[in-house]
C-alpha positions in Angstrom: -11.1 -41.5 -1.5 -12.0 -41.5 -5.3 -14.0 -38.5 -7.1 -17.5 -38.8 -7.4 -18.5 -37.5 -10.7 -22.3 -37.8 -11.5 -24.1 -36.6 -15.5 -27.3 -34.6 -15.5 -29.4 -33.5 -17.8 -31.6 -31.0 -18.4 -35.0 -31.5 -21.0 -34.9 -28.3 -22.3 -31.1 -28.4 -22.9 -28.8 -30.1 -24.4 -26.0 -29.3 -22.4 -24.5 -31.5 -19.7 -23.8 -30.8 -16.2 -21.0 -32.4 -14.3 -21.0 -32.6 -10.6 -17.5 -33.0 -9.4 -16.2 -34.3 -5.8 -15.4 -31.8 -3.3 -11.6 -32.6 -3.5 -11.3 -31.4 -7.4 -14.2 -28.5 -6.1 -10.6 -27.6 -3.9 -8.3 -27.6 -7.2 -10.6 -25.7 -9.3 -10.6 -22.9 -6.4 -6.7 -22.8 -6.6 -6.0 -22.9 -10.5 -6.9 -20.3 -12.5 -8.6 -20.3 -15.6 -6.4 -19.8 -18.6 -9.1 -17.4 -20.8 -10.9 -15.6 -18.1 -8.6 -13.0 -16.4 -8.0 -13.7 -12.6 -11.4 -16.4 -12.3 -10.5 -19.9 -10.4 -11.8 -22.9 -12.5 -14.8 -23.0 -10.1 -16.0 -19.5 -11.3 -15.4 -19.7 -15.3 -17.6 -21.2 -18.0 -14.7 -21.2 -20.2 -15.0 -23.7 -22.6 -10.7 -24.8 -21.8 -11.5 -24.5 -18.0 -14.3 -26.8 -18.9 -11.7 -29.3 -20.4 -9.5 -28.6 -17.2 -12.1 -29.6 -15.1 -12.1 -32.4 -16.4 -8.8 -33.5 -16.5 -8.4 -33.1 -12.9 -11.1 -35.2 -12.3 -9.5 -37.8 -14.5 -6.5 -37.5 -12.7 -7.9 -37.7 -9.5 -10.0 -40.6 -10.6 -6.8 -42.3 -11.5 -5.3 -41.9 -8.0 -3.3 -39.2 -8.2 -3.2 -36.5 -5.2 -3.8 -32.5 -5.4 -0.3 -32.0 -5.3 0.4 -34.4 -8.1 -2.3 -33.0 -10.0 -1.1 -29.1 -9.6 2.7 -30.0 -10.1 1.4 -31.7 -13.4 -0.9 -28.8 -14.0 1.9 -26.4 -13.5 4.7 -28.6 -15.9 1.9 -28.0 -18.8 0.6 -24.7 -18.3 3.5 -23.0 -16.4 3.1 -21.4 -12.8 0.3 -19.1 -14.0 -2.0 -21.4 -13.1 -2.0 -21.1 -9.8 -4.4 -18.5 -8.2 -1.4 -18.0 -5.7 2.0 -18.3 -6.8 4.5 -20.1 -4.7 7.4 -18.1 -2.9 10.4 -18.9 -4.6 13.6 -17.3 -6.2 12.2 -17.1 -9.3 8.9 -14.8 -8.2 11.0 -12.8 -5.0 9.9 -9.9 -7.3 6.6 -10.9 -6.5 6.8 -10.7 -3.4 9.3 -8.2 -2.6 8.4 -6.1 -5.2 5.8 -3.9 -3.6 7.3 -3.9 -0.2 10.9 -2.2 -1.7 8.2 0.4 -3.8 6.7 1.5 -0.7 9.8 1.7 1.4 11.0 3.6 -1.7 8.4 6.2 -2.0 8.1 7.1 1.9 12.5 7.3 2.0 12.0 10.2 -1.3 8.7 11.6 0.3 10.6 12.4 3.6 13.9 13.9 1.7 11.9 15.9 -0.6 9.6 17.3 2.2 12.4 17.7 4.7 14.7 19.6 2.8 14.4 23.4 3.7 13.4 25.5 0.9 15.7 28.4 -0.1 13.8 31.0 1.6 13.5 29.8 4.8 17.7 28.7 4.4 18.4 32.4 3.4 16.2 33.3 6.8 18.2 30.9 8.9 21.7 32.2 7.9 23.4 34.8 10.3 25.7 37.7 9.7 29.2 37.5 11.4 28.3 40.4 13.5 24.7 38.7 14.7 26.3 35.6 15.8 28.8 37.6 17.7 26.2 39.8 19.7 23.8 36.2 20.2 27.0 35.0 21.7 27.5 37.8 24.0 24.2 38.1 25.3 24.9 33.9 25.9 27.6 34.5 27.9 26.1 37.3 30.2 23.3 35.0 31.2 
C-alpha cells in the first residue's frame, strides 16, 4: 500500500498544501516535532516538521515500513523523537523514576508524622514507683 500524496493550491496563496496518506497521518502522530515543545508532527507548522513530513512520505513512498521509517528517524534525530519513548535500560529512569519518588515521599511522610513528639514522649514515661502501683492494682484484678 503506497502513500497517496496529492498538491493543492490555494488563489489567494501561494503556499502549498500537501495531503498525506493515512499511514504517514500515523507517524506524524507518534514523532514529535523537533522546534515545537511536546507537538506531534501532525499538530506543528514548523517549517523542519514540514521537511519531516515529507521525508516520511518519501520514505514510505519508497517502500519502506513505519518501523523502518521511525528506527531511521530515531538513528538521525535520537530517541527524542518519539512522542513515547520505548522501555529500555537506557530510559528505566523514565519510567521508574516517578514510581521510587512517590514510594519515597509517602515512606518519609509516615516516619516524620509517626514519630511521637517530645511532649507527648515526656507524658508517656512512668516513674519507678507508678509502674509499681499499675502493676499491683494488675495483679489484684
Amino acid at each position: 500500500m503506497a502513500p497517496f500524496i496529492a498538491f493543492s493550491q490555494d488563489n489567494n496563496s501561494s503556499e502549498v498544501k500537501y495531503e498525506f496518506s493515512q499511514e504517514a497521518k500515523d507517524l506524524y502522530k507518534e514523532l514529535r516535532c523537533l522546534v515545537c515543545q511536546n507537538q506531534s508532527l501532525l499538530e506543528s507548522d514548523a517549517p523542519l516538521a514540514s521537511d519531516i513530513k515529507k521525508l516520511i512520505n518519501d520514505k514510505l513512498i519508497e517502500g519502506q515500513t513505519k518501523e523502518e521509517v521511525k528506527k531511521f528517524l530515531v538513528s538521525r534525530y535520537g530517541e527524542f523523537i518519539l512522542l513515547s519513548p520505548t522501555f529500555s535500560f537506557k530510559n528505566l529512569v523514565l519510567w521508574i523514576g516517578p514510581l521510587v519518588f512517590i514510594l519515597l515521599g509517602i515512606f518519609l511522610a509516615y516516619k516524620f508524622y509517626s514519630k511521637p513528639t517530645k511532649e507527648e514522649k515526656e507524658n508517656n514515661t512512668m516513674s519507678k514507683k507508678d509502674r509499681e502501683k499499675a502493676q499491683k492494682i494488675l495483679k489484684e484484678r
